[in-house]
LONU-170622 format. One record per residue: residue number from 1; x, y, z of N, C-alpha, C in turn. Coordinates in nm, 3 decimals, m for minus. Layout:
ATOM pos    n_px    n_py    n_pz   ca_px   ca_py   ca_pz    c_px    c_py    c_pz
ATOM NUM       X       Y       Z       X       Y       Z       X       Y       Z
...
END
This chain:
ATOM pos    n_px    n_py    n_pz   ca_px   ca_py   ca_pz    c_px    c_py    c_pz
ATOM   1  13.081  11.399  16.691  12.964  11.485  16.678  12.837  11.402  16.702
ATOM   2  12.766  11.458  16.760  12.633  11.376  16.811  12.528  11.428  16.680
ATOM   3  12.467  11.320  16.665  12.405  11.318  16.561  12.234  11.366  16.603
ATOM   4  12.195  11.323  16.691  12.103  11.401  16.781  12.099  11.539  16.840
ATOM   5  11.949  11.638  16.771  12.026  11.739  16.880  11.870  11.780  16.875
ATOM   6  11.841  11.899  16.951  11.705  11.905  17.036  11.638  12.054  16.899
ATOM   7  11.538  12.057  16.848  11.485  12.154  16.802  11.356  12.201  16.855
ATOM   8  11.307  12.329  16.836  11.162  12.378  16.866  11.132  12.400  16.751
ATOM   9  11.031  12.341  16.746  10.910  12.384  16.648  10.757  12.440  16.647
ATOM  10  10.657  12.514  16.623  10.529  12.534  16.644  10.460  12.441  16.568
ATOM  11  10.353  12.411  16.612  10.257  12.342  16.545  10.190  12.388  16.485
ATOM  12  10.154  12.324  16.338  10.088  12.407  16.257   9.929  12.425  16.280
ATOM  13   9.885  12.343  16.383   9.736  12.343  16.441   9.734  12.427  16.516
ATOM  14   9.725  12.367  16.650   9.727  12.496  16.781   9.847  12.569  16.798
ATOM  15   9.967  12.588  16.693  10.055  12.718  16.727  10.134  12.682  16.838
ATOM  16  10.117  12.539  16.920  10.200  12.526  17.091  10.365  12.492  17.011
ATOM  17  10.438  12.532  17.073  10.606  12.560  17.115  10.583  12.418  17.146
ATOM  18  10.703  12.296  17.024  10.693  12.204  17.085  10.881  12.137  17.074
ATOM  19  10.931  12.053  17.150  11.058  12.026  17.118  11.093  11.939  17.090
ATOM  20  11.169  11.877  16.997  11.120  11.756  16.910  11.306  11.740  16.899
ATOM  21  11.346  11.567  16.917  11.466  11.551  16.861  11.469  11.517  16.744
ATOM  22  11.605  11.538  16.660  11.604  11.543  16.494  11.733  11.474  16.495
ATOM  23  11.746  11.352  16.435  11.854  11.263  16.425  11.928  11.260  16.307
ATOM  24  12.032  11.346  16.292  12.076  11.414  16.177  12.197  11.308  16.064
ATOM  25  12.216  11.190  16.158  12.252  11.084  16.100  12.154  11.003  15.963
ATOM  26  12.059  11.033  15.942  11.969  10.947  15.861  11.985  11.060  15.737
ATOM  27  12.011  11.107  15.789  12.024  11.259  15.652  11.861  11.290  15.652
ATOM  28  11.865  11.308  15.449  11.704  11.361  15.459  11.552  11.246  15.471
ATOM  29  11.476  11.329  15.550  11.401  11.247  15.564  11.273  11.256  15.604
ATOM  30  11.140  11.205  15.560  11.018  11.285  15.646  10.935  11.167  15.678
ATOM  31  10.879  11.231  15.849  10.732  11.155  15.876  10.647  11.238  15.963
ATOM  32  10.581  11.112  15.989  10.429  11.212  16.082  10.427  11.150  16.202
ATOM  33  10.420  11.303  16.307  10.391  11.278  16.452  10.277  11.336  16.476
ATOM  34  10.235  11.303  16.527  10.112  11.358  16.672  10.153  11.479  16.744
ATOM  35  10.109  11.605  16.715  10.122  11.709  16.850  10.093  11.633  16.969
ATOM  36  10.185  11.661  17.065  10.152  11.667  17.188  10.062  11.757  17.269
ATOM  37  10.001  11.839  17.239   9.906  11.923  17.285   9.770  11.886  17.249
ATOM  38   9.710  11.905  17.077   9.613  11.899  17.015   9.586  11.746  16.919
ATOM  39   9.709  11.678  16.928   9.690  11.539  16.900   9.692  11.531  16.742
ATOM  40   9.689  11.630  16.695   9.687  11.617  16.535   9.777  11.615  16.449
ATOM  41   9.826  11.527  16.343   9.935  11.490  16.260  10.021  11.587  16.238
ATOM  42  10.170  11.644  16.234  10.173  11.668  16.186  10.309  11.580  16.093
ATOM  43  10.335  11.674  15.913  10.444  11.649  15.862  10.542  11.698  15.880
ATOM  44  10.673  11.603  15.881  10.815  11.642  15.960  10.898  11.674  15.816
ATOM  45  10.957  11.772  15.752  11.031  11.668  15.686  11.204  11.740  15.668
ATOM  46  11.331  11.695  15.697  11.375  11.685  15.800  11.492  11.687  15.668
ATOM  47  11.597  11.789  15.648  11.724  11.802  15.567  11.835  11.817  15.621
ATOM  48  11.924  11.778  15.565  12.058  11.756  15.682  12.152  11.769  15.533
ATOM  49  12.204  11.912  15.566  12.339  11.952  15.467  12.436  11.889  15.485
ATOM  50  12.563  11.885  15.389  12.668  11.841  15.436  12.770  11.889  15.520
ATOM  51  12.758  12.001  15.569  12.784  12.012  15.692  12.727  11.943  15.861
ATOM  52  12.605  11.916  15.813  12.549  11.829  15.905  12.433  11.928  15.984
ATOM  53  12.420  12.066  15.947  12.333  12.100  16.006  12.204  12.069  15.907
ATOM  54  12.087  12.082  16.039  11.955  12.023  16.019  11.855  12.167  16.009
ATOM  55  11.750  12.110  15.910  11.648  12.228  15.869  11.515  12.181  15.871
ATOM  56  11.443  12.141  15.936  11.289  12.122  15.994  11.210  12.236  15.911
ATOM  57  11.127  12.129  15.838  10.985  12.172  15.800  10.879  12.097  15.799
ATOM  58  10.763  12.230  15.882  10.674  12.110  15.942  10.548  12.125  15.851
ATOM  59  10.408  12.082  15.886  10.334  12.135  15.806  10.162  12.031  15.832
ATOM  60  10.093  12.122  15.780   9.952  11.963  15.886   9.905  11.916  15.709
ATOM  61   9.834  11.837  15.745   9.790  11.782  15.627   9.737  11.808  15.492
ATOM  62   9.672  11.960  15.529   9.592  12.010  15.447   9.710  12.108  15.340
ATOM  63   9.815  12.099  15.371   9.913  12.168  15.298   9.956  12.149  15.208
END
């Protein structure tokens, strides 16, 4: 099973459709990227059941 796999997410700034890989080997886990559109932080933070599927929640700073 590949531990990598491809998700979409919106940004919680400008709303842009963005696709982000989620490496489901580290289990749970959170950090901060940069939109690629509007450049602004956001928070990742990133759960991995024991089944291995992954649950993305994102969120900008002010949250």
């Amino acid at each position: 099973m590949d531990p990598l796999e491809s998700a979409h997410i919106d940004c919680p700034y400008c709303g842009e459709s963005l696709e982000i890989t989620v490496d489901s080997s580290v289990g749970q886990h959170e950090y901060v990227e940069d939109c690629q559109v509007c450049c602004k932080p956001i928070q990742f933070r990133i759960r991995v059941s024991a089944e291995g599927t992954s649950s993305i929640d994102v969120r900008s700073e002010d949250d």
